[in-house]
Steps between C-alpha positions, in 0.01 A plus 500: 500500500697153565314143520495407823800242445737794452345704783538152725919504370523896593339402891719195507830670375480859750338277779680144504847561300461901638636638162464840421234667326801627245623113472155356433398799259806363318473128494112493410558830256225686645441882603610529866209658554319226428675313724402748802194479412425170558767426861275817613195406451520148605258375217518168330350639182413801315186559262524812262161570317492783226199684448486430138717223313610630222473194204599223422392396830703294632518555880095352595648177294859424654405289759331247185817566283699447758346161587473383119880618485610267790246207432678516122860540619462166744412265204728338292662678202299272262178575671508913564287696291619815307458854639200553209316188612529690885409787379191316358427341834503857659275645270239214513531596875408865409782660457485778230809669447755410214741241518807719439440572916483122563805445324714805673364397849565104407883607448576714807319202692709247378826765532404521893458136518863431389671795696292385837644122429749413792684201576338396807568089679443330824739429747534236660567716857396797645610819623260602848269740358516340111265304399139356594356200326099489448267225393127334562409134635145347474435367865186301595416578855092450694341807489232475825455147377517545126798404284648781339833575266666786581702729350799558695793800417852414630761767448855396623800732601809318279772619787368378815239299390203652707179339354161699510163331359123625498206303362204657256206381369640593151840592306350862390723761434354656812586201695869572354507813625354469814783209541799716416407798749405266793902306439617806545335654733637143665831546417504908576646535116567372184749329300671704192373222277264236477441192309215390376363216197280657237150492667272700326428719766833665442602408123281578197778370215811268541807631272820316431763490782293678799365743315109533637225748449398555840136608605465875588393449808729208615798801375350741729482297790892388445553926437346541824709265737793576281570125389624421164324228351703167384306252269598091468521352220203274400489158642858592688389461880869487625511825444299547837576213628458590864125628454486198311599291786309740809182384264551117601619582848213671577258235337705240721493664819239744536184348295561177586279303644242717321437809742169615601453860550133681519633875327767597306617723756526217739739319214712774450620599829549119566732471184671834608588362848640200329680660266690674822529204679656337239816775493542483783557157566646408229880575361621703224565240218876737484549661785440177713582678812223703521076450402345674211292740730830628599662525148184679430489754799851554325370556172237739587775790513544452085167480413324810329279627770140427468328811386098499592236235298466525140164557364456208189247723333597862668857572532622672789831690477771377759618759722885666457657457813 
């Protein structure tokens, strides 16, 4: 069965784009069965055990191979090891088959890495419904009394600049999560894509360009809202400039002076009704006629439709409407 990126690109392309099951059987030059499988069953990922591997086995070991393949390809060309010295790595790790299996899966890896390699940039404006920008700030706020920094998740809609922000004790990958499906829950949707830096929540190896290995989970979760995942490039913060900005905007106007909460419940539904008072008193930075709470009740129409939660560690399938 498909990794869970190309099971994420079959949701996004029936679901978002709403091509048809003959179109993206084509384009991705998979089985169209295949393809029904996974709309139909709504499931970000698919695990196929055999009863008995035949040898070399391979299949317990991909995830390592896979890992020692990426880690290799993101060094520089004078640095990377050869595909024997890997192969040594993966034994030392237990692996027992013969390298002849390394070397044929090594190959098709690197063949899908170079046919999955898109142009992809960031615009500089937004189609309603595009794009969402997502980032963390450290915040120090008094915590019944105490001074505590914060960790505080801002996601930004690019089009009509709608801001939402929660606060956690910690930037866990669970945190993440829980942070995505509460924006849009919010917003009643999703963007198609979303931009994000390379936090290691989401990215386990940097490529050239904006190539990235993302984490298996952090795929799954995108698979499940139907988002397409855009990467910056390293120590390029233009490139989400606006989340960039909402970080010092917040810090400016909302935790300052120093706020003084006793839960983080309390916080959070304070930040929330700021973030809505904020659109709605403010103007559109384009459309200077009318406040970003109204460019967003606009938007809402073009965003994917929020699904149900998504389960970090359990994934549950989005229904087919």
């Amino acid at each position: 069965m498909k990794g869970v990126d190309t099971i994420a690109r079959i949701r996004r392309e029936f679901f978002v784009r709403g091509k048809t099951i003959k179109q993206i059987a084509r384009e991705l030059h998979i089985a169209r069965n295949t393809v029904r499988k996974v709309l139909r069953s709504g499931a970000t990922e698919f695990r196929y055990e055999r009863e008995r591997q035949p040898l070399p086995r391979i299949g317990p070991w991909k995830e390592d191979l896979d890992r020692l393949l990426a880690l290799n390809d993101a060094k520089h060309a004078r640095e990377r090891l050869t595909l024997i010295r890997l192969f040594e790595e993966l034994r030392e790790l237990g692996y027992e088959g013969g390298y002849d299996a390394v070397h044929r899966y090594a190959r098709s890896w690197r063949r899908e890495q170079s046919t999955s390699a898109t142009a992809v940039f960031v615009p500089l404006s937004f189609a309603p419904g595009e794009a969402y920008q997502f980032d963390w700030s450290h915040e120090v706020i008094l915590l019944n009394g105490m001074p505590v920094t914060v960790k505080v998740a801002h996601v930004r809609l690019c089009h009509s600049r709608m801001m939402f922000v929660r606060a956690y004790p910690r930037e866990s990958q669970e945190m993440v999560f829980d942070a995505h499906d509460r924006a849009f829950a919010f917003f009643k949707g999703a963007c198609r894509r979303g931009i994000y830096d390379n936090m290691k929540t989401a990215v386990d190896a940097i490529f050239a360009g904006k190539e990235r290995a993302y984490n298996r989970r952090f795929l799954q979760m995108c698979g499940h809202y139907l988002v397409e995942t855009v990467a910056c490039t390293p120590a390029s913060g233009w490139e989400k400039g606006q989340v960039e900005n909402q970080v010092g905007l917040v810090r400016e106007r909302f935790f300052t002076p120093r706020l003084r909460v006793k839960n983080y419940d309390e916080l959070n539904a304070w930040l929330l009704d700021q973030c809505i008072a904020y659109a709605k008193t403010h103007a559109h930075p384009e459309h200077r006629d009318r406040t970003i709470w109204q460019v967003f009740e606009v938007e809402r129409a073009s965003l994917v439709p929020y699904p149900r939660p998504f389960d970090g560690f359990h994934a549950i399938p989005a229904l087919l409407h």
